[in-house]
C-alpha positions in Angstrom: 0.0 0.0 0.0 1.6 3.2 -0.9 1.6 6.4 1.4 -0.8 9.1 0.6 1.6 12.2 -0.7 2.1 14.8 2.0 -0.3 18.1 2.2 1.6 21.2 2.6 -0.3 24.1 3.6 -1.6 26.3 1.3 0.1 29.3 0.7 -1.2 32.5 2.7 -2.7 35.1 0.3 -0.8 38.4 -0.1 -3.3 40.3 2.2 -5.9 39.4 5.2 -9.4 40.6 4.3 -9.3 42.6 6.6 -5.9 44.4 5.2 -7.2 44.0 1.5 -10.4 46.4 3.0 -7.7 48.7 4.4 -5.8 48.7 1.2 -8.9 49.6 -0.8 -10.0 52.4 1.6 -6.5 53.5 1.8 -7.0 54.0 -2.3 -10.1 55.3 -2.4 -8.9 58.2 0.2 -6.0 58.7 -1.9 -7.2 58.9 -5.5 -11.2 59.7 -4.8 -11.8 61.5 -1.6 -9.0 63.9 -1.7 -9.6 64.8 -5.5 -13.0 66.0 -4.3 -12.7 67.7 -1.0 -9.9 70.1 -2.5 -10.6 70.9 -6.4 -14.8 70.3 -5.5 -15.7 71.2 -2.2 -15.4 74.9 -1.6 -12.3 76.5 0.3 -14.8 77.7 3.5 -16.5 74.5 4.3 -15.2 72.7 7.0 -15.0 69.4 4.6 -12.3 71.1 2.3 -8.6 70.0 2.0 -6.5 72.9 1.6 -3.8 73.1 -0.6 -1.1 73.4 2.5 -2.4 69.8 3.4 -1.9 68.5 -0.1 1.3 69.5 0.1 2.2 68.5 3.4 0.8 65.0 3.0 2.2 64.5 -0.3 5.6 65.0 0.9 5.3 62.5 3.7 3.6 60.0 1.4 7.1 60.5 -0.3 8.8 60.3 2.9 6.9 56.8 3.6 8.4 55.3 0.9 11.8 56.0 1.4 10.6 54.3 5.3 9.2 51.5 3.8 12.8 50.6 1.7 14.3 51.1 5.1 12.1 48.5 6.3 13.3 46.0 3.8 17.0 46.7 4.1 16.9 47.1 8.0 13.5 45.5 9.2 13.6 42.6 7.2 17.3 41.9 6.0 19.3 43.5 9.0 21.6 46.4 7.3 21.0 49.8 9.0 21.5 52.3 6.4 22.6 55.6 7.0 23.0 57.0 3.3 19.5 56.2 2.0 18.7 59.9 1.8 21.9 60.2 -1.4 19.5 57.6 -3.1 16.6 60.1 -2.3 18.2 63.1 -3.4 19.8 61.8 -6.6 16.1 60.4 -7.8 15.3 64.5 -6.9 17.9 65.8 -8.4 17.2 64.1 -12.1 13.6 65.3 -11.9 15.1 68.5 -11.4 16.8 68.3 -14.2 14.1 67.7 -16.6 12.2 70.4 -14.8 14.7 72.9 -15.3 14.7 71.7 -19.0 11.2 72.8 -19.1 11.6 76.2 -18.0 13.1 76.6 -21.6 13.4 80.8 -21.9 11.0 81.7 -19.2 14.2 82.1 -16.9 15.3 85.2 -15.7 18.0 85.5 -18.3 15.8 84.7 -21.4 18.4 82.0 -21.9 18.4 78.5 -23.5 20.2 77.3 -20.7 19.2 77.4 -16.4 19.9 80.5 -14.9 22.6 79.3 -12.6 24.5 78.4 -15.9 24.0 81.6 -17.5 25.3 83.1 -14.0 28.4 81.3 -14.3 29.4 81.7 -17.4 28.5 78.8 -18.5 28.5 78.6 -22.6 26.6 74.7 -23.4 24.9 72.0 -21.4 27.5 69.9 -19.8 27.7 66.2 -20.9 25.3 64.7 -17.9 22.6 66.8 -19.3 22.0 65.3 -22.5 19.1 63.6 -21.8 17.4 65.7 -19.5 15.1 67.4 -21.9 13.3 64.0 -22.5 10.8 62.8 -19.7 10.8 59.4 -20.9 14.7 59.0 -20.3 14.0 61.1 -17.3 12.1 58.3 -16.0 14.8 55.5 -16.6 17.5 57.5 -15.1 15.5 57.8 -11.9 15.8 54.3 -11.8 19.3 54.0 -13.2 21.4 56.1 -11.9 20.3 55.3 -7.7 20.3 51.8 -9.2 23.8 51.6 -10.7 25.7 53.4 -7.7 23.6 51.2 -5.2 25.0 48.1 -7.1 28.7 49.5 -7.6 28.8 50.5 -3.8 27.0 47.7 -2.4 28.8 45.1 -4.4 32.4 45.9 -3.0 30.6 47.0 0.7 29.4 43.3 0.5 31.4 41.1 -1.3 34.2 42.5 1.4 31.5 41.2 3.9 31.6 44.8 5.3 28.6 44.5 8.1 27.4 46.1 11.2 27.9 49.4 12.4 30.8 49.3 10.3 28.5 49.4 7.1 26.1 52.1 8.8 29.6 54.3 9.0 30.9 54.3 5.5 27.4 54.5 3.8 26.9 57.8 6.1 30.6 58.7 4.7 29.7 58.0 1.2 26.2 60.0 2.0 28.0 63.0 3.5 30.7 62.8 0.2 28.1 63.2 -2.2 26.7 65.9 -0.4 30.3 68.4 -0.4 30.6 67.2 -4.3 27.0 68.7 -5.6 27.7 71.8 -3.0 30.8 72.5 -5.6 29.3 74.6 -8.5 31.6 73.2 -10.9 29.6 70.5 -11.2 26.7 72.0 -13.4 24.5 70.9 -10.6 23.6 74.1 -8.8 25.5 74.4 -6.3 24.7 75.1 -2.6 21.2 76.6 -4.1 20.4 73.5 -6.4 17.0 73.5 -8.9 14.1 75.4 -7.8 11.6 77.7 -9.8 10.4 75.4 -11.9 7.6 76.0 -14.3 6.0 72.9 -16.3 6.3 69.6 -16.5 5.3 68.0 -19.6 4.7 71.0 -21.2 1.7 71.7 -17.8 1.9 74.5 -15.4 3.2 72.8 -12.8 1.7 75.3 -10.1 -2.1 74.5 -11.0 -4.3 73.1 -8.8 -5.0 70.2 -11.1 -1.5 69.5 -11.7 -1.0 69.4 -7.4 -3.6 66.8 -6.7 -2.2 64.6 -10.1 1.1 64.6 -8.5 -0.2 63.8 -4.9 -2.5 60.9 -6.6 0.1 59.4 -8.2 2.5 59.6 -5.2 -0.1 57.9 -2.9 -0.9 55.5 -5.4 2.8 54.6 -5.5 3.3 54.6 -1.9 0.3 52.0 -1.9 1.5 50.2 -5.1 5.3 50.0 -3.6 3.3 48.2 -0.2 1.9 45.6 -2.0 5.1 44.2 -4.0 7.3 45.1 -0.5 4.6 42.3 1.0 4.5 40.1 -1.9 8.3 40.4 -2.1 8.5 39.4 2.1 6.3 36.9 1.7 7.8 34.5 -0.9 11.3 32.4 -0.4 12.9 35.0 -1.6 11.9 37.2 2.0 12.4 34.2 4.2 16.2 33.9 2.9 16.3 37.9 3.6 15.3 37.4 7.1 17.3 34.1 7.6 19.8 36.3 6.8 19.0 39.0 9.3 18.9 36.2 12.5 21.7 33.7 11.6 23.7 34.8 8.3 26.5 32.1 8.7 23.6 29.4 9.3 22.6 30.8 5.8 25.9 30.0 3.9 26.1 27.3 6.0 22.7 25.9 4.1 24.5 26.0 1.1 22.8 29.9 0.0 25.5 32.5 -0.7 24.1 36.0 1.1 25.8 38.2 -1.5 23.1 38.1 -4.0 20.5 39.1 -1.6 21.6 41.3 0.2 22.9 43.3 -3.0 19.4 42.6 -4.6 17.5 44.2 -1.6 20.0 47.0 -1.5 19.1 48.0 -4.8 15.5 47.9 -4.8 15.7 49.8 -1.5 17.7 52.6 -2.9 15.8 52.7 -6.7 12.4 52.3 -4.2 14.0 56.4 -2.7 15.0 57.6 -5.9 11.4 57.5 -7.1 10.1 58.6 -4.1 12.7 61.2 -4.2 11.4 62.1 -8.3 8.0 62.4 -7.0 9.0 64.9 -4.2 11.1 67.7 -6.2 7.9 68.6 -8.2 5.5 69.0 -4.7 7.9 70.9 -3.3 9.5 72.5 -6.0 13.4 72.9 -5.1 16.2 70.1 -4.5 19.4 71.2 -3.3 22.5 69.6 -1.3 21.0 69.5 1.9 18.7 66.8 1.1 21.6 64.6 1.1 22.8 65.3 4.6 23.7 62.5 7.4 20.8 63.9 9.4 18.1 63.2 6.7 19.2 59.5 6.7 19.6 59.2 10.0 16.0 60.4 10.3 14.8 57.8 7.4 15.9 55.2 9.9 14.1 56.7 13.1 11.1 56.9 11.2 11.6 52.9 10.7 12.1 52.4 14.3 9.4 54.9 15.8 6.6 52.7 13.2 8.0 49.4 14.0 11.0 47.6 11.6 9.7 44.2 10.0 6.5 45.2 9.9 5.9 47.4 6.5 3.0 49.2 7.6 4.7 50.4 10.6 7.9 52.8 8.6 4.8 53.9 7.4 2.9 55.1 10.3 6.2 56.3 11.6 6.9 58.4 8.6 3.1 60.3 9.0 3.7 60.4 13.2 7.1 62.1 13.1 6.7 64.3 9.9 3.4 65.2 11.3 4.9 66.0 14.6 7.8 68.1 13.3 5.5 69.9 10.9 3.6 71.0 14.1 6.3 71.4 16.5 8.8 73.3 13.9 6.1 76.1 14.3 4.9 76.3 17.8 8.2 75.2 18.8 11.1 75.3 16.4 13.8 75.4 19.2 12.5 72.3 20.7 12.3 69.7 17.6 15.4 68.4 17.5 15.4 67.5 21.4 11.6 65.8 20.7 13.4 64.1 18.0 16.4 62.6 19.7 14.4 62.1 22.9 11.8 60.4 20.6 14.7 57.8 19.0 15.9 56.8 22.6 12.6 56.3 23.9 11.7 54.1 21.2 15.2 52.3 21.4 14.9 51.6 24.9 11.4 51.0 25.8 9.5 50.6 22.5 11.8 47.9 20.3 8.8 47.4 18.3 7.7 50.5 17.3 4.2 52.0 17.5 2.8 49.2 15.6 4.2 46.8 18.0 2.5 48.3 20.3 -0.6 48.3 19.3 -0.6 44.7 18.2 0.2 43.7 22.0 -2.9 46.0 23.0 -4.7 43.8 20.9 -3.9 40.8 22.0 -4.4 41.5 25.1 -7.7 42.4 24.6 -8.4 39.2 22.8 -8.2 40.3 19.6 -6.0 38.8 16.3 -2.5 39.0 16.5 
């Protein structure tokens, strides 16, 4: 008599119903409700969104997803970062070209070229420039070029077996490096002042009201798109090895699975994952410069990982909203006091609060009795 074959589980489905329902309300919020309660509903009812809180939550909703790569490299795989903002900025910085491509003559100079060129005597486009007049290689190079120096970078940093705080050191090195090399106006970069005044994009006014709520659509509905493959992505083998690799990574070579791959694979998705988010912010806010590559905005990418909750997805998420939301209030009743809420905030969470808000909350729930 032979054996019946084994059963194996099935395979759990990329979302609970319950999530899937938080999913779909999230994207109805983001490309439904907002639409209407700031171009539709008018500016003195109580039910209108003003055009501050477009811009303030679109910038976090950019911000998220620079947490939610954090989450993958750090929550899931066990590499703190501290140079995740360069990946951001340089994503900014080639949207910025192609926007200051599209102010054509409408510059202060009348010129063909940016002002800042004109300024400095500059006579032609230097050589990185070629393509920034074209939005569709705009696109690809937002992917590329935080891509390709992720891989070159990552691939020595690993392949040396470079780990630990060690890693979190040089990638804040190579962060703060980049950031004295675009302040140098040589560059054709801007300078300390970067891009800013920007005028179209795609040949649209890029001040309308209509172009600000088609920006912070398609930013939510990336932040909600980049959620889905970040669980998908966790979920299959591929996300176990990542975390097998996060709790025992000589166990893992040890199981015949070399950890270079991975680790460079994640690496890059995280850092093209902030040079998108980083595209989708220069527009909203309408100036990139320098400072968006300094230590301190990494270092704040990472907080806003372990305030939400790291291995969790949702929680760098909810971290991003809590502490962006915090500092938006506090940098006006309080400017003197933010960066004392914001270290106090990091050591409270690092001492007392290991897993985050959403950690948090999930114990409340259990002990109430309800899922995990």
């Amino acid at each position: 008599m032979n054996p019946s074959p084994m059963a194996f589980p099935p395979a759990p489905g990329l979302l609970s119903r319950q999530a899937w329902t938080a999913w779909g309300l999230a994207w109805i919020a983001v490309g439904v409700l907002a639409p209407v309660l700031n171009l539709w509903v008018p500016v003195d009812s109580p039910w209108h969104l003003s055009d501050f809180a477009v811009s303030l939550i679109g910038k976090i909703m950019c911000y998220a997803i620079c947490a939610l790569a954090m989450d993958l490299i750090w929550g899931y795989t066990g590499i703190l970062s501290l140079g995740h903002g360069l990946f951001f900025a340089l994503g900014g910085y080639v949207m910025g070209m192609y926007l200051m491509r599209q102010i054509g003559q409408d510059g202060h100079y009348k010129s063909d070229l940016p002002d800042f060129m004109v300024f400095l005597d500059w006579k032609a486009l230097p050589w990185h420039w070629a393509l920034s007049d074209s939005f569709v290689a705009t696109l690809l190079l937002v992917v590329l070029v935080p891509g390709l120096i992720a891989f070159v970078f990552g691939y020595f940093a690993f392949r040396s077996r470079i780990k630990g705080v060690y890693f979190s050191i040089i990638t804040q090195a190579m962060t703060f490096a980049a950031m004295l090399l675009f302040f140098r106006n040589e560059t054709g970069l801007g300078g300390n002042n970067g891009f800013t005044d920007f005028k179209r994009i795609l040949d649209l006014p890029i001040a309308t009201p209509g172009m600000r709520m088609t920006l912070f659509v398609l930013t939510g509905l990336t932040l909600l798109g980049f959620l889905l493959f970040s669980r998908w992505l966790v979920g299959s083998k591929y996300g176990r090895v990542l975390m097998a690799i996060r709790d025992a990574e000589s166990r893992v070579m040890f199981s015949g699975y070399s950890p270079l791959p991975y680790k460079l694979s994640i690496w890059v998705i995280s850092a093209v994952m902030c040079g998108i988010a980083g595209a989708l912010y220069v527009p909203q806010v309408g100036i990139i410069n320098p400072g968006e590559m300094s230590p301190a905005n990494s270092i704040e990418i990472a907080v806003w990982a372990a305030v939400g909750g790291r291995g969790t997805l949702i929680g760098p998420i909810v971290g991003a909203f809590l502490v962006n939301g915090a500092k938006s209030w506090l940098t006006v009743t309080a400017p003197e006091f933010w960066l004392y809420f914001l270290g106090a905030l990091f050591i409270v969470v690092t001492l007392y609060l290991p897993q985050g808000v959403v950690g948090v909350w999930a114990k409340l729930r259990q002990r109430k009795g309800g899922a995990p």
